[in-house]
Each structure stands twice: as structure tokens, then as C-alpha cells.
py3Dmol code that shows the C-alpha trace and the ligand (Angstrom):
import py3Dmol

protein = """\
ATOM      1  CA  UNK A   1       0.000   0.000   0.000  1.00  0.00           C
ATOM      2  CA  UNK A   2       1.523   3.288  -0.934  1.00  0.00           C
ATOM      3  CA  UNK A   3      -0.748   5.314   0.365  1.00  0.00           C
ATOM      4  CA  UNK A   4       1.040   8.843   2.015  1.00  0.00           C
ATOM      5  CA  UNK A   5      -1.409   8.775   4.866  1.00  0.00           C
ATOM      6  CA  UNK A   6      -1.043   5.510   6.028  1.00  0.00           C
ATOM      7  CA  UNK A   7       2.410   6.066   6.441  1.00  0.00           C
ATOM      8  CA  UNK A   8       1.777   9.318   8.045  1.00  0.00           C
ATOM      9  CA  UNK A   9      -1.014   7.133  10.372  1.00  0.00           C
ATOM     10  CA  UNK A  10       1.806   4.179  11.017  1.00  0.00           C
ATOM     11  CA  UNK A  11       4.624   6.479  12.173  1.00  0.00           C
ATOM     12  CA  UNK A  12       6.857   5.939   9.071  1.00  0.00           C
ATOM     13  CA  UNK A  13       6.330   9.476   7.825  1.00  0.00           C
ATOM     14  CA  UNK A  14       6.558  12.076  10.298  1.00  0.00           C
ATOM     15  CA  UNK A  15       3.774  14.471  10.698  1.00  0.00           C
ATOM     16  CA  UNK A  16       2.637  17.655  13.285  1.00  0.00           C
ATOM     17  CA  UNK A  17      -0.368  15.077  14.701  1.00  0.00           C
ATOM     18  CA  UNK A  18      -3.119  17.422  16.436  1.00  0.00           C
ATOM     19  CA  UNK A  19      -4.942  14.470  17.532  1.00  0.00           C
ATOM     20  CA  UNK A  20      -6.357  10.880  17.713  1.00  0.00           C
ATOM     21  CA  UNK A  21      -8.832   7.913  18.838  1.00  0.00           C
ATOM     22  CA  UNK A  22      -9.025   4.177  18.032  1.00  0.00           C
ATOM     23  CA  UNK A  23     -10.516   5.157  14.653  1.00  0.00           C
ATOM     24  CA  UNK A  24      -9.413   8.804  13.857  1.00  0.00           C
ATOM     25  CA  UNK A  25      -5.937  10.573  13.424  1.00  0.00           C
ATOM     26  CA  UNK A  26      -5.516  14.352  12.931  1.00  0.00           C
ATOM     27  CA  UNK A  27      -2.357  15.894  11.772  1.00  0.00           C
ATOM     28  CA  UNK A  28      -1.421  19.470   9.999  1.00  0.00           C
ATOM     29  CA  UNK A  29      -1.753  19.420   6.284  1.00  0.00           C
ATOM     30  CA  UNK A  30       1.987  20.608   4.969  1.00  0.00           C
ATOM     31  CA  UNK A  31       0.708  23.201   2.412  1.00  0.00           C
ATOM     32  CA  UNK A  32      -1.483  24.736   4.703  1.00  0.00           C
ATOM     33  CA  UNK A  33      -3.950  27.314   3.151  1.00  0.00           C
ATOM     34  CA  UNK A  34      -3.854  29.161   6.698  1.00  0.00           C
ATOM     35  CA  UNK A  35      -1.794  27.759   9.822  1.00  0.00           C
ATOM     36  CA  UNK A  36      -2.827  25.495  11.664  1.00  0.00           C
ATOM     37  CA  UNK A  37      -5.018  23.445   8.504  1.00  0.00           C
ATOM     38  CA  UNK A  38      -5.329  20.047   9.903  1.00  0.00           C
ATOM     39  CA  UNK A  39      -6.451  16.755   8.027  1.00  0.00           C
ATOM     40  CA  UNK A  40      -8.813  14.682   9.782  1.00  0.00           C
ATOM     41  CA  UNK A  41      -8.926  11.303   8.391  1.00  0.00           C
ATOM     42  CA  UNK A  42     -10.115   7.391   9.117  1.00  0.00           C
ATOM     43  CA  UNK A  43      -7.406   5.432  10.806  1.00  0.00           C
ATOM     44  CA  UNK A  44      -8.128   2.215   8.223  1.00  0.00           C
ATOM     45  CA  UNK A  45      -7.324   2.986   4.458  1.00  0.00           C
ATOM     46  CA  UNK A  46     -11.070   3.751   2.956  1.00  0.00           C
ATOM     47  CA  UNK A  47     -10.976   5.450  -0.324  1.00  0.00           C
ATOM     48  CA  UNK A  48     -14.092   7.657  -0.213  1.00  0.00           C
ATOM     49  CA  UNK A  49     -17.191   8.617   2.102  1.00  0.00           C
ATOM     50  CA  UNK A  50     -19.096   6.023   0.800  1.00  0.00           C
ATOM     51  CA  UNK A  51     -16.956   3.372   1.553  1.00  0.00           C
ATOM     52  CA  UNK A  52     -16.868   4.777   5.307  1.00  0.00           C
ATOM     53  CA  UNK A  53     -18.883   2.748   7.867  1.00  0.00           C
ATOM     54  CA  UNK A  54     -21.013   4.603  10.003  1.00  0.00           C
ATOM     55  CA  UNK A  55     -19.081   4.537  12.737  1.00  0.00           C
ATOM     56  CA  UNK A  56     -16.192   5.852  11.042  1.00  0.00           C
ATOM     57  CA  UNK A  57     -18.080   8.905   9.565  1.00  0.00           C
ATOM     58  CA  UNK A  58     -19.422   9.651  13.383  1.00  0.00           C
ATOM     59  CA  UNK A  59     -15.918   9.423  14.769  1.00  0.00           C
ATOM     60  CA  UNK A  60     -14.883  12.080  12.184  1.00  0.00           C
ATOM     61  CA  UNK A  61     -17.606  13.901  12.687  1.00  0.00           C
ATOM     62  CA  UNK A  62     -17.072  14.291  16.772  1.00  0.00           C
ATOM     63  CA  UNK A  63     -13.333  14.905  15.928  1.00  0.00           C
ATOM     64  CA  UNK A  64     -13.879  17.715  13.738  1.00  0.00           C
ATOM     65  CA  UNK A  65     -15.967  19.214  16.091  1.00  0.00           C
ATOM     66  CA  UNK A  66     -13.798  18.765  18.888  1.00  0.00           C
ATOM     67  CA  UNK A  67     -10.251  19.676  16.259  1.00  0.00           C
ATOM     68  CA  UNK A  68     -12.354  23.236  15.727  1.00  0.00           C
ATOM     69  CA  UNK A  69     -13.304  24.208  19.193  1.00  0.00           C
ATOM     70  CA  UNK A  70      -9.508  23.335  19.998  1.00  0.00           C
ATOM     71  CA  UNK A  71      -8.083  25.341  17.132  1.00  0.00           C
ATOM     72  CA  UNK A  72     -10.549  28.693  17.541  1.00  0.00           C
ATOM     73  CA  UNK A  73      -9.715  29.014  21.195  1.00  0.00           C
ATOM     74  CA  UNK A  74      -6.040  27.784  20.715  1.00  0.00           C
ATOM     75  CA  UNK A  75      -5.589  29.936  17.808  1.00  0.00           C
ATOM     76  CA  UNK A  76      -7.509  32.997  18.690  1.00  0.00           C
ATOM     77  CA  UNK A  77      -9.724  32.360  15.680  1.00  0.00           C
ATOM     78  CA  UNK A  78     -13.589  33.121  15.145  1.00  0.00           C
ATOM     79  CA  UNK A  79     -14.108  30.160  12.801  1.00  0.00           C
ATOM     80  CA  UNK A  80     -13.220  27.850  10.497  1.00  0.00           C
ATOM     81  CA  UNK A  81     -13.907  25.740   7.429  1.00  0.00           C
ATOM     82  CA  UNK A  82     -14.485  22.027   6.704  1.00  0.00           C
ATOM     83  CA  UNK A  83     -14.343  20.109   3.713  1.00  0.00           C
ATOM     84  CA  UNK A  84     -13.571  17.039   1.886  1.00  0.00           C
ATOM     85  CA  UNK A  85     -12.968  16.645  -2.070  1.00  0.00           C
ATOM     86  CA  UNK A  86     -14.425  13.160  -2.659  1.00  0.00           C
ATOM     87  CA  UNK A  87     -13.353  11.322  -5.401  1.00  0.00           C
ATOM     88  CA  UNK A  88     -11.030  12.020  -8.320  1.00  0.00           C
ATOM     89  CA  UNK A  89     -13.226  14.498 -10.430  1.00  0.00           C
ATOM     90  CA  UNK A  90     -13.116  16.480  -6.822  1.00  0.00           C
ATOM     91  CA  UNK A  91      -9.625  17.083  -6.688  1.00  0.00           C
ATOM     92  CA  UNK A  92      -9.198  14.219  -4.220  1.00  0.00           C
ATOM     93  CA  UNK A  93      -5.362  14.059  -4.587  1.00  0.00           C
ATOM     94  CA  UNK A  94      -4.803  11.233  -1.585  1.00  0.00           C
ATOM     95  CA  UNK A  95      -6.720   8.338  -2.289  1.00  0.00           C
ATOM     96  CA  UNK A  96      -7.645   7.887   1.643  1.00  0.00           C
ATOM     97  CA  UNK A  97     -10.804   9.647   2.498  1.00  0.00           C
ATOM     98  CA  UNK A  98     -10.019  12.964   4.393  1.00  0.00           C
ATOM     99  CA  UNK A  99     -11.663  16.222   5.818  1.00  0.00           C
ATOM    100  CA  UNK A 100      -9.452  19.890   5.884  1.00  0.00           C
ATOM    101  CA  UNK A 101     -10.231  21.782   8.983  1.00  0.00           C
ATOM    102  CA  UNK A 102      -8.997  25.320   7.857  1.00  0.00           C
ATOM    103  CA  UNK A 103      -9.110  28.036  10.363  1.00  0.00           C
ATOM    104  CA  UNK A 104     -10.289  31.210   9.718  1.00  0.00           C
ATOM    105  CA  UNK A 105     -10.346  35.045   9.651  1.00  0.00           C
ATOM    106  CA  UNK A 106     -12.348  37.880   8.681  1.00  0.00           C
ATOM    107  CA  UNK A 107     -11.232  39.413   5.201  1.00  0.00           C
ATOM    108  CA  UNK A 108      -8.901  36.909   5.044  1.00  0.00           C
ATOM    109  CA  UNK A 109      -9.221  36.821   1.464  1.00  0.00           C
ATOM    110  CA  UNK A 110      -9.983  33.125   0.913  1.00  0.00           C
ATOM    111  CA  UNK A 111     -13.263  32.955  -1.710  1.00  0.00           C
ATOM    112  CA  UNK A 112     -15.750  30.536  -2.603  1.00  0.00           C
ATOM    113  CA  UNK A 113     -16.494  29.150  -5.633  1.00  0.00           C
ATOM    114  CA  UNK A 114     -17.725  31.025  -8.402  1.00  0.00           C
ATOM    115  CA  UNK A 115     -21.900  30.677  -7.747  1.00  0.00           C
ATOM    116  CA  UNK A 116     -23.942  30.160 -11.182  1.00  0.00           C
ATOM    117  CA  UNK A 117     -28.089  29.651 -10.700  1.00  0.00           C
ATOM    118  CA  UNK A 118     -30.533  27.314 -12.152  1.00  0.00           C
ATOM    119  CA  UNK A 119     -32.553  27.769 -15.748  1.00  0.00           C
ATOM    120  CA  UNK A 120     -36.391  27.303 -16.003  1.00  0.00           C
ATOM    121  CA  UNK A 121     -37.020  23.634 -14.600  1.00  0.00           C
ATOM    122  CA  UNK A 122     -33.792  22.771 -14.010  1.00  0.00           C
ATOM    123  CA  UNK A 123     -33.347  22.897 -10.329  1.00  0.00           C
ATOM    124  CA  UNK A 124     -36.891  20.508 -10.580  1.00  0.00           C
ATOM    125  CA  UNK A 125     -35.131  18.288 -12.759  1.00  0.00           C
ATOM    126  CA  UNK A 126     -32.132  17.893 -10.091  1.00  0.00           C
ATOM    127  CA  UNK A 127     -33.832  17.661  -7.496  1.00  0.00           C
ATOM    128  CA  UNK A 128     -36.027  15.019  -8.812  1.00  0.00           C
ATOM    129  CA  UNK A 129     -32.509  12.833 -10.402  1.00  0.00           C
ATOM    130  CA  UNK A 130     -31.474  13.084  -6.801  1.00  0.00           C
ATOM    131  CA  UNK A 131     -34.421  12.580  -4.717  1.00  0.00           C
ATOM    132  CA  UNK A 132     -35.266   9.280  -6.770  1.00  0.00           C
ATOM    133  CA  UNK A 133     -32.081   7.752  -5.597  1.00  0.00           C
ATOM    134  CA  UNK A 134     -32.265   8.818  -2.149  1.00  0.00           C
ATOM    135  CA  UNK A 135     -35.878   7.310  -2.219  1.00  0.00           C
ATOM    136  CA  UNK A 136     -34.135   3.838  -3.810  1.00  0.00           C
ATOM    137  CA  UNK A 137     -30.692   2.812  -2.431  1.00  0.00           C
TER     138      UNK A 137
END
"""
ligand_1 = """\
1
ZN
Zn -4.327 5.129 3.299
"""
view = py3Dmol.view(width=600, height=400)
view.addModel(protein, "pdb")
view.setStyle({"model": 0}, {"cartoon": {"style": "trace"}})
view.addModel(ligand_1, "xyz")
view.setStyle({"model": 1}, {"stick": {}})
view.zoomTo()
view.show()
């Protein structure tokens, strides 16, 4: 398995670890967008969120909420962001499932996306594409 975080989880990479359980490890992502960007990731090797088991995706979830309280009152900062490119077409560059945790400040010039809108019907259409899976698997 060549897989960068599993070596960072194992010990045989070295990494600034913020934190970890029995099923979660938390260390600082090296090309931090703002300091103290930690990735929060599954201790097992799963590729993507939907190969997570439930329990894994609650353990992630508790540590990111515990990583953030930690990091705005250890950092001085009012908030953060979270979020996870999943898959490929995502720009999911590790192939082990991960959240960022990027702290935050006001004006501090990092942007969303560009926001576009929906046609006539359109945002009907997707809905219904999505709710008909949600209603089948
Ligand atoms: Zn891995």
C-alpha cells in the first residue's frame, strides 16, 4: 500500500499530529492554506465517504468538532472551514478519504467558488434525479 497517509497514520512518515482515537488521526496538512489546517482522516485505508462505515463517519464527525473548538480558542480564531474533495473528479489528490479543517479570519481573502443559478425547470429536474435515488438505495 503506498498510500502517504497511512504512512503518516503508522509512524513511518513524520507528521505535526493534532490528535487521535481508536478510529481517527488528525495531523497538519503541509501546504497549509492558513496555519494550523489540519487533516482529519479514518485510521483504516477507505478510499471515499461512501466506503466509510457509520461509525467511522461519526468518529470524524465528533473529531472535527472537537479539532475546531480546539483550534478557535487555541488559535484565537472566530471560525473555520471544513471540507472534503471526494473522489477524483473532486480534486481528491490522496486516495484515503479525508476532511481539511482550515481556520479562519475575517477578510482573510480566501473565496468561494464562483456561484452560477438554475434555468427554467432545471433545479426541478435535479432535485427530482437526486431525490429518486435517495428514495431507492
Ligand atoms: Zn491510506
Amino acid at each position: 500500500m503506498d498510500c502517504i497517509f497511512c504512512k503518516i497514520i503508522s509512524g513511518s512518515i513524520p507528521s505535526y499530529k493534532v490528535y487521535e482515537n481508536d478510529k481517527v488521526v488528525a495531523f497538519f496538512d503541509i501546504l497549509p492554506i492558513s496555519q494550523g489546517h489540519t487533516i482529519i482522516a479514518p485510521k483504516s485505508h477507505v478510499s471515499d465517504i461512501e466506503s466509510l462505515s457509520e461509525e467511522e463517519m461519526c468518529a470524524l464527525a465528533q473529531a472535527i468538532k472537537k479539532i475546531g473548538k480546539a483550534v478557535m480558542k487555541g488559535l484565537n480564531v472566530k471560525g473555520y472551514s471544513v471540507f472534503l474533495d471526494n473522489k477524483s473528479a473532486a480534486n481528491q489528490h490522496v486516495p484515503h478519504v479525508h476532511f481539511h479543517l482550515v481556520p479562519r479570519a475575517e477578510g482573510d481573502g480566501l473565496e468561494r467558488w464562483p456561484q452560477s443559478g438554475y434555468d427554467e425547470g432545471e433545479a426541478e429536474n435535479c432535485l427530482n434525479k437526486i431525490k429518486l435515488k435517495l428514495n431507492t438505495e
